[in-house]
DRENSE-679015 format. One record per residue (C-alpha): residue number from 1; x, y, z. Coordinates in steps of 0.5 Angstrom, whole numbers. Example, Ala and Ser with C-alpha at 12.3 -4.5 7.8 and 13.67 -1.06 7.14 Angstrom:
k;xx;yy;zz
1;25;-9;16
2;27;-2;14
This chain:
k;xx;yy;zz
1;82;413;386
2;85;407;382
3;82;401;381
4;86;394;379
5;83;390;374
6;86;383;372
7;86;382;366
8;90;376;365
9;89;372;358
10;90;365;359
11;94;361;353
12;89;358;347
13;89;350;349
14;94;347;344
15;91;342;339
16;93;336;338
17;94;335;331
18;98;342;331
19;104;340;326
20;99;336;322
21;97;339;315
22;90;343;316
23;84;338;312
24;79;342;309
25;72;343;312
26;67;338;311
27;63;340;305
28;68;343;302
29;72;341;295
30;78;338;294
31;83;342;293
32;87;337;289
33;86;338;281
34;80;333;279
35;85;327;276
36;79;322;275
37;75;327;271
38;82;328;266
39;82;321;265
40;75;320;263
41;76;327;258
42;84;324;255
43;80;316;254
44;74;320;250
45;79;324;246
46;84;317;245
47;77;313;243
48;74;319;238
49;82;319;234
50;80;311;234
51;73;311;231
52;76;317;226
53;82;313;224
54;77;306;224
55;72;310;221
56;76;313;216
57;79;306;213
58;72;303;213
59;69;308;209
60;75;307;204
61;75;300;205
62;68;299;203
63;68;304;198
64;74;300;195
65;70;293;196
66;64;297;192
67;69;298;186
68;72;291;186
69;64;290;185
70;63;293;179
71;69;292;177
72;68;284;177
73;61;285;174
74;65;287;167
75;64;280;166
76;58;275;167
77;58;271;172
78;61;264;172
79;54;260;172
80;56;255;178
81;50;251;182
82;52;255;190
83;51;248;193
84;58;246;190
85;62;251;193
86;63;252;201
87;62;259;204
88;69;262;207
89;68;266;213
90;73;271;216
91;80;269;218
92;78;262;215
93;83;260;210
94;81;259;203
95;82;255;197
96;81;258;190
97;81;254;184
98;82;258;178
99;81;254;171
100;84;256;164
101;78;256;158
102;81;253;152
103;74;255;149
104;77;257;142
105;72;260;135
106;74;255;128
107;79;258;124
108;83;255;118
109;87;251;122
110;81;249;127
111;76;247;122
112;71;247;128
113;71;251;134
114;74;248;140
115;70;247;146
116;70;249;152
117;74;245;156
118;79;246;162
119;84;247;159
120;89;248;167
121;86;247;174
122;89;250;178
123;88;250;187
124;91;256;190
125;90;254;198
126;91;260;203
127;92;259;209
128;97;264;213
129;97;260;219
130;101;255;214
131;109;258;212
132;107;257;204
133;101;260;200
134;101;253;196
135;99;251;189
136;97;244;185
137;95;243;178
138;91;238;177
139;92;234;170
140;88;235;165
141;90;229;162
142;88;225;169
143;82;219;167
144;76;220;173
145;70;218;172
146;65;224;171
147;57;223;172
148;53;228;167
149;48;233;170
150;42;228;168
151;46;223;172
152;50;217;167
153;56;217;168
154;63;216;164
155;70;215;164
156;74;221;160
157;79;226;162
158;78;231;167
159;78;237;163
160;72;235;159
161;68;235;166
162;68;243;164
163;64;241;158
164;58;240;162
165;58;247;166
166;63;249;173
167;58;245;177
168;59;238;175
169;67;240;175
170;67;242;183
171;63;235;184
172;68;232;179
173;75;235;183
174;71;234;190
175;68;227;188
176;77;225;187
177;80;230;192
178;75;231;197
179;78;238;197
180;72;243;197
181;72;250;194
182;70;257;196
183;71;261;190
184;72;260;183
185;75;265;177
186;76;263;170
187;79;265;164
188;80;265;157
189;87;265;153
190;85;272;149
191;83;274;155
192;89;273;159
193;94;275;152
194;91;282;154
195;91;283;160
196;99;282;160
197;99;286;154
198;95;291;159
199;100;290;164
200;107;292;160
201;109;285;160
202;112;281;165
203;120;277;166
204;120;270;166
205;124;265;163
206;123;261;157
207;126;255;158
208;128;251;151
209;127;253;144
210;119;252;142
211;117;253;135
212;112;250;131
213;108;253;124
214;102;250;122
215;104;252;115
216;110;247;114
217;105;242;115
218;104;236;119
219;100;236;126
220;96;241;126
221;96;246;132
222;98;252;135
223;103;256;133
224;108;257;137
225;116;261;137
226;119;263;143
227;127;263;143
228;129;261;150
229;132;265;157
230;130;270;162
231;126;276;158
232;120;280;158
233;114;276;155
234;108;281;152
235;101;277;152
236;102;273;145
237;109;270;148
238;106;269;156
239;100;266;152
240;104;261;147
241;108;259;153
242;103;258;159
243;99;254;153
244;103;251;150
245;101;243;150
246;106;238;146
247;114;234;146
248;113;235;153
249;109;232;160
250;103;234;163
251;107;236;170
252;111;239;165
253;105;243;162
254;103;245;169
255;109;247;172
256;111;251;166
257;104;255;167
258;105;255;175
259;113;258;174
260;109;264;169
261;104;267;176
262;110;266;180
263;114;270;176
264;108;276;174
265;107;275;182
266;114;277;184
267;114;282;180
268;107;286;180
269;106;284;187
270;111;290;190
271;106;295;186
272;99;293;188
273;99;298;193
274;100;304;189
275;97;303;184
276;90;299;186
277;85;302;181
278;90;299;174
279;90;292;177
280;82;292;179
281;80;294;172
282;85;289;169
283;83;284;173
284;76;285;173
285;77;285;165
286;80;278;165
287;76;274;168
288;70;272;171
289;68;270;177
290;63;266;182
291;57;270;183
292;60;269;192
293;64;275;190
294;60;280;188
295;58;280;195
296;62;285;199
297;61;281;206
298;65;275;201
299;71;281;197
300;73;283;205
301;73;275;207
302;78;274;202
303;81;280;201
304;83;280;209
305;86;272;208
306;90;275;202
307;93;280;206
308;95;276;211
309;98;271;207
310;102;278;203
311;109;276;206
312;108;268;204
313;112;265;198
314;109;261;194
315;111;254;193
316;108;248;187
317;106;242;190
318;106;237;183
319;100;232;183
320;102;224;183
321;100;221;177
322;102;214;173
323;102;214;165
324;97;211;161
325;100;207;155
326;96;213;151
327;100;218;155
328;94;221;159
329;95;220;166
330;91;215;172
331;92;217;180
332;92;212;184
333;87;213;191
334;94;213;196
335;97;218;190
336;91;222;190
337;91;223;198
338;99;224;199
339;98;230;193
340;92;233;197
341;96;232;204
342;102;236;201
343;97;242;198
344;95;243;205
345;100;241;210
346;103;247;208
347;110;245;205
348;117;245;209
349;121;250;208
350;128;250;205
351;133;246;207
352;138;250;208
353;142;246;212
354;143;240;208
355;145;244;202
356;151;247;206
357;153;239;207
358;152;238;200
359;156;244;198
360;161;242;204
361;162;236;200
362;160;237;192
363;168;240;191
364;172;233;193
365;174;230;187
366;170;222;189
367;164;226;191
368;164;230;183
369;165;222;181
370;159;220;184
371;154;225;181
372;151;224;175
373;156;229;171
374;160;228;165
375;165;233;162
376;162;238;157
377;163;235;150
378;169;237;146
379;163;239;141
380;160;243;146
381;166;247;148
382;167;249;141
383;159;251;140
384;160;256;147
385;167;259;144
386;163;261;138
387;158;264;142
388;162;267;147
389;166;272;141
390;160;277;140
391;158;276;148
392;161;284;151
393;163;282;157
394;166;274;161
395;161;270;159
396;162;263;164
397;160;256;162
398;159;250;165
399;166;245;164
400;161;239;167
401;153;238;165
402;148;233;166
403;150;225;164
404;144;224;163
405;142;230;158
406;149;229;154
407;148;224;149
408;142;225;146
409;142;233;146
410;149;236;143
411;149;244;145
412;148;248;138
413;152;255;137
414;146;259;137
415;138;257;136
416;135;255;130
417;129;253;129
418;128;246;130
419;133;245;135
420;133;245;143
421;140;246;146
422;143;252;144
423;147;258;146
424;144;265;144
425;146;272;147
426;141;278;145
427;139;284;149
428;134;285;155
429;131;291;156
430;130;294;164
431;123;298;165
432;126;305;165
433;129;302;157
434;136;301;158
435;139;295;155
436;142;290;158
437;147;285;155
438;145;277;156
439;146;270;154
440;144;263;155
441;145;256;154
442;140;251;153
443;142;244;157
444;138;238;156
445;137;233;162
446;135;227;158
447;128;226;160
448;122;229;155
449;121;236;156
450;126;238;162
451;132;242;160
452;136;247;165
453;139;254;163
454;145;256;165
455;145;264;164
456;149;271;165
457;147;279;164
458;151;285;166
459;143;288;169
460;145;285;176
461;139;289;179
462;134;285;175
463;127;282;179
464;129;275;178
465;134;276;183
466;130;279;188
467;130;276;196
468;134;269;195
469;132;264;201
470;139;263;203
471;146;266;202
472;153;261;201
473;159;264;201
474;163;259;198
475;172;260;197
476;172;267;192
477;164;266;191
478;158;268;195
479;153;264;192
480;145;266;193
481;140;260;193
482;133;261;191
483;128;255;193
484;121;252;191
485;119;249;197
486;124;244;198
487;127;244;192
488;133;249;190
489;131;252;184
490;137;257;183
491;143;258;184
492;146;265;182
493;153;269;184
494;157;275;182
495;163;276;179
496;167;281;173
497;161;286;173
498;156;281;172
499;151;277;175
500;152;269;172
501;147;263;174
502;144;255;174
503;137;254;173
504;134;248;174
505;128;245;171
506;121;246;171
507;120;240;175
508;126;242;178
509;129;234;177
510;136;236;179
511;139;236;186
512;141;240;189
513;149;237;190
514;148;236;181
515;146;244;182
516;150;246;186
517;156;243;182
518;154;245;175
519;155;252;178
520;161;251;181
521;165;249;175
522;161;255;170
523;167;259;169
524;171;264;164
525;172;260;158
526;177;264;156
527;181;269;160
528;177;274;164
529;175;281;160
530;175;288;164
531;180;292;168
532;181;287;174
533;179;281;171
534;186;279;170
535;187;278;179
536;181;272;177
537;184;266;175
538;179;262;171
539;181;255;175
540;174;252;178
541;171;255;184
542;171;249;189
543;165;250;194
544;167;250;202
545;163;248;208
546;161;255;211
547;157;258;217
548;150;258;213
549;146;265;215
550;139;265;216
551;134;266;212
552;133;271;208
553;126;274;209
554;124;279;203
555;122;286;206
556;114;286;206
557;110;289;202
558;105;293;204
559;98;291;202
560;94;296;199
561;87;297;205
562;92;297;210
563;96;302;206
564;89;305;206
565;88;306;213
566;94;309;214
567;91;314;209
568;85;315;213
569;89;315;219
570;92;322;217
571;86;325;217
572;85;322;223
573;91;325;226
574;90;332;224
575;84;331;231
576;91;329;235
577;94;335;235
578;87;339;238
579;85;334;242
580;93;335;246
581;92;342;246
582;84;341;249
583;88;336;255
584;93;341;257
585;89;347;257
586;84;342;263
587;91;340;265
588;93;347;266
589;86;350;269
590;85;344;274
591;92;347;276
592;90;354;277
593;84;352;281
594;87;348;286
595;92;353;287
596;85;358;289
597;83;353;292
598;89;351;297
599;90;360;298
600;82;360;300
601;83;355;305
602;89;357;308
603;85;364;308
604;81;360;311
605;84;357;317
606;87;364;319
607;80;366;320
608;78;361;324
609;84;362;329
610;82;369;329
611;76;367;331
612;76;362;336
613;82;367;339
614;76;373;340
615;71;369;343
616;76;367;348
617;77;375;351
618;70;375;355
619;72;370;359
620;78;372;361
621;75;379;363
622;71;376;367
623;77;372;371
624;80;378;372
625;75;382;376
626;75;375;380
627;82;376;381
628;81;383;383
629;77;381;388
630;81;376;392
631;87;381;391
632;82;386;395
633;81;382;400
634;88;378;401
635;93;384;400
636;97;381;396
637;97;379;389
638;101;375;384
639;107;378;380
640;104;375;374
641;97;378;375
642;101;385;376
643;104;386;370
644;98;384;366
645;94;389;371
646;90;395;368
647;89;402;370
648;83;406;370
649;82;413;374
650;76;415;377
């Protein structure tokens, strides 16, 4: 006997997301690599390579600062009431004075030991939001009134306020300036004499002639013999020339001294940063210092504005002043307060502009007319031929000279020991030894101590014709124009395997169309020498109006902290590799778990449609006997339920 059974599985009901990317249980992770968690590890790690970088350059900053320290503490302190000076404060700007102790032991010259006495004042303000670092002398000569410690009063020069201690010199200078000071470094002369010794020496230029020995008599002072031109002074010539102290002015004086630290400045500066420990030993040797800088806080304070102010150039600022009938100086309070003005306004950058409309016009004959030019002297033109016969290459000298200047002074064919104007040529030895021929003629610009050289070498790599403010090409010529603040200082050019240039006076009392037409008119004397000097013809050069390029900006030399937290920063760095390789081993793990995660979840899913698919056969068993019934009792059944029914036997 057979028995039907209908045993019809019903479809599962379709679901309403089908299609949708299935979302993982409640409860369970997110199968998504945890990208929250890798930010948290990659800004550990970035902030462990910056306390490591800013831990390595503190370390080396302090233990830099604690060498400078000891280094001050060679000398004694300078004894200063701490009321007188200003504290400085990080970022601040800062101005400095440094003083010049004329303090000397009686020799047979001096029958009495000279006091101490302020033998140069100098300012040095520096602020690097200003484009100079700034520089004034304040005359040693200037009458002011000084009131002693104990209260009484007396009118004197400035310097003899040193007598009486630093304090009631920084109360004298802020009684008339008004200007306060944050730190104070002094030095003596045997002091500095050695410190340029200890240095090698530095290249600066002699403007004149200067000679004078006690032992022929006459005034009693020191003795002195510096032969003019550009040339590597050692300590005594760098001390005879930065001392020097007659047949000239006060401003003069100053200048000199200020054109010397410019020049050991350009040269030392660019070697500071390699060679720290020489310069802090010599440094501290040389001089002292208040008792503000034996304090670490005060040392970073000034060592960070002087970083800052690396790239400045420096530029001198003269003090106004009036002669006295004994030749000592008196300033007005307007004079007082327009010098103060310029030491802290900052200065005006060269007008390079208006020295190109000079140069545009300094080649007509009319303009050549109206400056204060006269032709070359007869006598001096046979002085400059004399001289050119021993010269190894062209020499060029200048076919005009200062009006002023020309009456006075004739040029001599070489240098003597009393005369002034003169042609010299000598040899000039580079850093590495090698020698270098060169000349220079002395011009007189007829005021009292003011004289202009005109010079040419063959070593056209020398450090004074490094970074030019402005370049001018000019007809055959390209001309580089060097700048104290406004004033053009030099003009140099470049021509028969030489370099030639015009330098102005200490005070710079040339213009710059004088300037810039002595240069035009410096040519060959004689037919030029060297292969290829006959295509030159030595006619006068006339200068055109060209395009002016801009400024120049010398490279930056790196200061020597942050040359130190570049070196921290490689030990630093030697972090930066583990650190990378530990954010892309979590980077590749995070990965790998989320592909786990996303397989599991797909297992899953196929589980739970397993599942719910096995749960549904009781109820469809259960439907098929009902239909069982009916078919029994109707006779009929549908074609569906047949092709789905079971057979079983009994």
């Amino acid at each position: 006997m057979l028995e039907i059974y209908d045993v019809s599985i019903a479809a599962p009901p379709q679901d309403p997301g089908a299609g949708r990317p299935l979302l993982p249980p409640p409860g369970e992770p997110d199968p998504k690599p945890p990208i929250r968690g890798i930010a948290w590890r990659l800004l550990l790690g970035c902030l462990i390579v910056v306390l490591a970088s800013a831990g390595g350059t503190a370390v080396f900053i302090l233990e830099q600062v604690h060498t400078v320290v000891q280094d001050l503490r060679v000398n004694e302190p300078l004894k200063v009431d701490r009321t007188a000076l200003v504290p400085d404060y990080y970022g601040g700007p800062e101005t400095l004075l440094l003083v010049g102790d004329d303090w000397r032991p009686a020799t047979r010259f001096y029958t009495h030991a000279v006091p101490h006495l302020a033998n140069e004042m100098l300012l040095v303000r520096v602020d690097p939001s200003k484009p100079y670092i700034s520089m004034m002398s304040i005359p040693r000569e200037l009458w002011v009134t000084i009131t002693e410690p104990n209260g009484a009063t007396y009118t004197n020069r400035l310097n003899s306020a040193y007598t009486w201690g630093l304090t009631t010199l920084l109360r004298t200078i802020k009684q008339i300036t008004g200007l306060s000071v944050n730190h104070v470094i002094a030095t003596t002369f045997g002091k500095f004499e050695n410190a340029i010794d200890d240095l090698g020496c530095v290249y600066s230029t002699i403007d004149e002639r200067y000679y004078h020995n006690n032992a022929n008599g006459g005034d009693q002072y020191q003795n002195v013999d510096l032969q003019p031109g550009y040339q590597c002074l050692g300590g005594s010539e760098a001390e005879q020339f930065v001392s020097y102290r007659h047949t000239d002015t006060s401003q003069i004086r100053d200048a000199r001294d200020q054109a010397f630290l410019l020049d050991l400045k350009k040269q030392y500066g660019p070697e500071l940063a390699g060679n720290v420990g020489k310069f802090e030993q010599i440094f501290g040797q040389s001089v002292q210092t208040d008792p503000g800088l034996d304090s670490s806080t005060e040392i970073l304070n000034l060592a960070d504005l002087l970083i800052s102010a690396a790239g400045l150039r420096v530029r001198q600022v003269p003090f106004l002043a009036s002669p006295l009938p004994n030749g000592d100086l008196t300033a007005s309070p307007a004079q007082t307060q327009q010098s103060v003005h310029d030491l802290l306004s900052g200065g005006q950058p060269p007008p390079t502009k208006q020295t190109a409309a000079i140069a545009r016009k300094v080649g007509r004959r009319r303009v050549i007319a109206s400056l204060p030019l006269t032709p070359t002297l007869a006598s001096n033109v046979t002085a400059e031929k004399a001289a050119g016969a021993g010269i190894p290459f062209t020499p060029e000298f200048p076919r005009v000279q200062d009006l002023a200047g020309s009456a006075g002074f004739s040029v001599a064919p070489q240098c003597t020991l009393q005369v002034q104007a003169c042609v010299r040529d000598y040899l000039i030895h580079a850093p590495g030894g090698k020698a270098y021929p060169i000349y220079v003629e002395v011009f007189a610009n007829g005021q009292l101590g003011q004289f202009y050289d005109v010079q040419g070498t063959t070593w056209i790599d020398a450090p004074l014709f490094a970074n030019p403010n402005q370049t001018l090409r000019a007809g055959k010529r390209t001309y580089d124009l060097y700048y104290d603040g406004p004033r053009l200082q030099m003009v140099a050019w470049r021509e028969y395997g030489a370099v030639y240039w015009v330098r102005n006076t200490l005070t710079n009392s040339l213009d710059a169309g004088e300037l810039l037409a002595i240069a035009e008119q410096t040519v060959p004397i004689d037919a030029p020498r060297g292969a290829g000097s006959a295509a030159r013809a030595p006619a006068p050069v006339i200068l055109k109006g060209v395009p002016v390029p801009g400024r120049i900006v010398p490279a930056v030399k790196t200061p020597p902290l942050q040359t130190a937290g570049w070196v921290a920063a490689l030990a630093a760095l030697v972090l930066a590799p583990l650190l990378t390789i530990m954010i892309l081993r979590q980077r590749r793990l995070s990965r790998e778990v989320g592909m786990q995660l996303q397989t599991n979840l797909a297992v899953v899913t196929r589980l739970r449609a397993a599942v719910a698919a096995s749960a549904d056969v009781p109820t469809a068993l259960a439907s098929g006997r009902a239909g069982a019934a009916t078919k029994q009792d109707s006779g009929t059944a549908p074609r569906e339920a047949q092709s789905s029914s079971v057979v079983r036997g009994s």
